[in-house]
N, C-alpha and C positions, 0 to 999 in steps of 0.2 A: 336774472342778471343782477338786479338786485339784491339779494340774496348774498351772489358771490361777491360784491362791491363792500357790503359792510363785514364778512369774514374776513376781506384785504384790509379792511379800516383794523379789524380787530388783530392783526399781525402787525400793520404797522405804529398800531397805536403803542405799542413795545418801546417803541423804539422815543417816542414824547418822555415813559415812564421813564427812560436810561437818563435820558435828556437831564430831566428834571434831578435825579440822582446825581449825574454826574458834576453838575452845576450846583446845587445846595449844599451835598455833602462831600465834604471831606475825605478822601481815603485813599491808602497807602499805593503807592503805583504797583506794587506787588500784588493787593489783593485786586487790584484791577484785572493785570494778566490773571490770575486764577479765574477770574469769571469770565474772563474773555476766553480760556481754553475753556472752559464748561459749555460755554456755548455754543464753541465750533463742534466738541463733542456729540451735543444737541442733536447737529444741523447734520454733521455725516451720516446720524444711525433715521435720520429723518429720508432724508437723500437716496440712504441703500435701500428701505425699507417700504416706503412713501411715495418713492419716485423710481428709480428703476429698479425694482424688483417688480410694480404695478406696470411699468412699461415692456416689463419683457413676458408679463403673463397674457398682455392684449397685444403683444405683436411677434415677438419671440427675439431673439439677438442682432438680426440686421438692422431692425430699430433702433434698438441699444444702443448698437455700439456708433451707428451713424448720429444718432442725437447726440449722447455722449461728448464725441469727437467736435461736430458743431458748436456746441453750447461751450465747453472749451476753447476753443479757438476764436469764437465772437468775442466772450469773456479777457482772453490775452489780449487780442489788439485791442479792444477797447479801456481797460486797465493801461495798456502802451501807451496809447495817446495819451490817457486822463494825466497817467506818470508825470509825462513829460512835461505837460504845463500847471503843473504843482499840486496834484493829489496826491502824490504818493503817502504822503503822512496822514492822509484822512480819518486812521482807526488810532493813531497816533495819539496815549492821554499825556505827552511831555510837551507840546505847544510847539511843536516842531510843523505845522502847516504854513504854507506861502502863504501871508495877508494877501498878497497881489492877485492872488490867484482862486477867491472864492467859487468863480465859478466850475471851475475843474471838481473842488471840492464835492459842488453836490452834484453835478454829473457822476461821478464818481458813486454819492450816496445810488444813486439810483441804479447806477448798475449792476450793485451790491444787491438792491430789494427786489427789483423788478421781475428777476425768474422765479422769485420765492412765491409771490404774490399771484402771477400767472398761476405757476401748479396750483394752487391753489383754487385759482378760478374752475381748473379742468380738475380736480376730485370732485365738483358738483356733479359732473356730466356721468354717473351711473343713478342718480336720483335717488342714491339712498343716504344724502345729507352729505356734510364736507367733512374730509379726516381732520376729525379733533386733532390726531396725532401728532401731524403735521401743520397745522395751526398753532400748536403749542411747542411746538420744535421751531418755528417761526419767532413765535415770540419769547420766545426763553433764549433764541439765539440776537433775538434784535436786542434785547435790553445791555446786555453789556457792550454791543457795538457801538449804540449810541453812546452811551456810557464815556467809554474812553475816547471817542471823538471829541464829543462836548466837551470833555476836561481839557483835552489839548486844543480844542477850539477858544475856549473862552480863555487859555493860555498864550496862544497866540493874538489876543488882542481882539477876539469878537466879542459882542459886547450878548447877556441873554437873551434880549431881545431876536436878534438877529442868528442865533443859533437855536433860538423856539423856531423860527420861521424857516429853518432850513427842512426841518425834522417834521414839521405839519406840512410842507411841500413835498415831502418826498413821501407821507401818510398818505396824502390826496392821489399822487399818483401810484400807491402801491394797491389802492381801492380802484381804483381805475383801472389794472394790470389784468387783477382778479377778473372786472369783470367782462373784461376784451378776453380774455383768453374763455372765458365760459361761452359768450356771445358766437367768438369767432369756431368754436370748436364745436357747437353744436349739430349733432347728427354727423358729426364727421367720423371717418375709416378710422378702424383701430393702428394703422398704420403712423397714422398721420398726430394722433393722442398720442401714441406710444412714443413719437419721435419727440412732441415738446414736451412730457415729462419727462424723456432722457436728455433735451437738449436743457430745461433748467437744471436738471444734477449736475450735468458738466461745468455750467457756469458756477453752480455754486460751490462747489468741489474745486474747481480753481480760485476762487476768490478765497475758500478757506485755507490752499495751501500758499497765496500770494500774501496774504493781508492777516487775517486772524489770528492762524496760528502762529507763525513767524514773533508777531508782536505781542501774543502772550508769552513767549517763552523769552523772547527781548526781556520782559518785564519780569517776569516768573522765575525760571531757568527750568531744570529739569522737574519740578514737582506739576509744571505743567501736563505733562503725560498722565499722570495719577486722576486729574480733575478734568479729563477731557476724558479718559474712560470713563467715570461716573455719568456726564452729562449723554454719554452712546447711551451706558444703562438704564437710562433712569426713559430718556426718549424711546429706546427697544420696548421697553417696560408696558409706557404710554399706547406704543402700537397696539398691543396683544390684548387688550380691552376693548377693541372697536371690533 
């Protein structure tokens, strides 16, 4: 369990480094959205590859397509609510986030991390060590998330301090996700692995077509397509070595 706790530490720790970038340095709101399509890029070829295509070899399609369905639909309503009391601008780097409304904010972070870091817990459970793959498709897709939150966090009036501390709270609990889902999935039915690796693709396959993507190409325009293929390829890539 242990084990899977500091994997979670090392996916979400991504997201300190975006932090920290987004806040020091300077840069252009365009080359934002490019790294933020890179990233979602990342996270889809992680998703098909990492999580249900592993999910439908250990249970076969009614797994699939039931986690799937779930992890989406948890994902919607819960994005719904967050919307509505002032996340929706969370990945937002123009400052467009409610002051009034920080809490939604990292509610919202968490609902973004929390499937990522789970699977993750459950790639422990064959014992032959955790997919790099998908640990590096984690963090290659956190750092630009953070990224452009931080800039339009610290744009809307939070101050560093208090935007470090959102991002090492939501680290704490994406180490913690990892290792509940290792914990809790131990010795369990291929059925029941298969359903939460399909039920975090769905979530996070919704989150990349509500939030991510949308707001790189906001900031991008079309060239974002270009650098979200690359970011599939380069994560496909990543796979095929493990």
């Amino acid at each position: 369990m242990a084990e899977a706790a500091l994997w979670g530490a090392v996916g979400g720790l991504a997201l300190i480094v975006g932090a920290v970038v987004g806040l020091r340095v300077s840069m252009r709101q365009r080359a934002i959205g490019l790294v933020m399509g890179f990233g979602a890029g990342v996270l889809v070829s992680a998703l098909a590859f990492e999580l249900t295509a592993e999910a439908y070899n250990r249970a076969g399609a009614d797994a699939v397509a039931i986690g799937l369905t779930a992890g989406s639909l948890l994902f919607f309503c819960g994005d719904w609510v967050i919307d509505r009391r002032g996340g929706d601008k969370r990945k937002s780097s123009q400052g467009e986030q409610t002051e009034g409304a920080p809490l939604a904010i990292v509610l919202g972070a968490l609902l973004d991390g929390i499937p990522e870091s789970a699977a993750i817990g459950v790639s422990l459970l064959e014992g032959t060590g955790v997919s790099l793959a998908f640990v590096a498709a984690v963090f290659l897709s956190n750092v630009p998330e953070s990224l452009a939150a931080s800039a339009g966090l610290q744009k809307a009036g939070w101050s560093v301090t208090r935007v470090l501390l959102l991002w090492t709270g939501v680290l704490g609990v994406s180490a913690l996700a990892a290792a509940v889902g290792y914990a809790a999935l131990g010795g369990a039915s291929p059925d029941r692995i298969a359903f939460v690796l399909a039920f975090a693709a769905g979530a996070i396959l919704t989150m990349l077509a509500d939030t991510m993507i949308p707001e790189a190409f906001r900031e991008s325009g079309s060239l974002v397509g270009l650098v979200t293929s690359a970011g599939f390829t380069l994560a496909f890539l990543l796979s095929t070595f493990e």
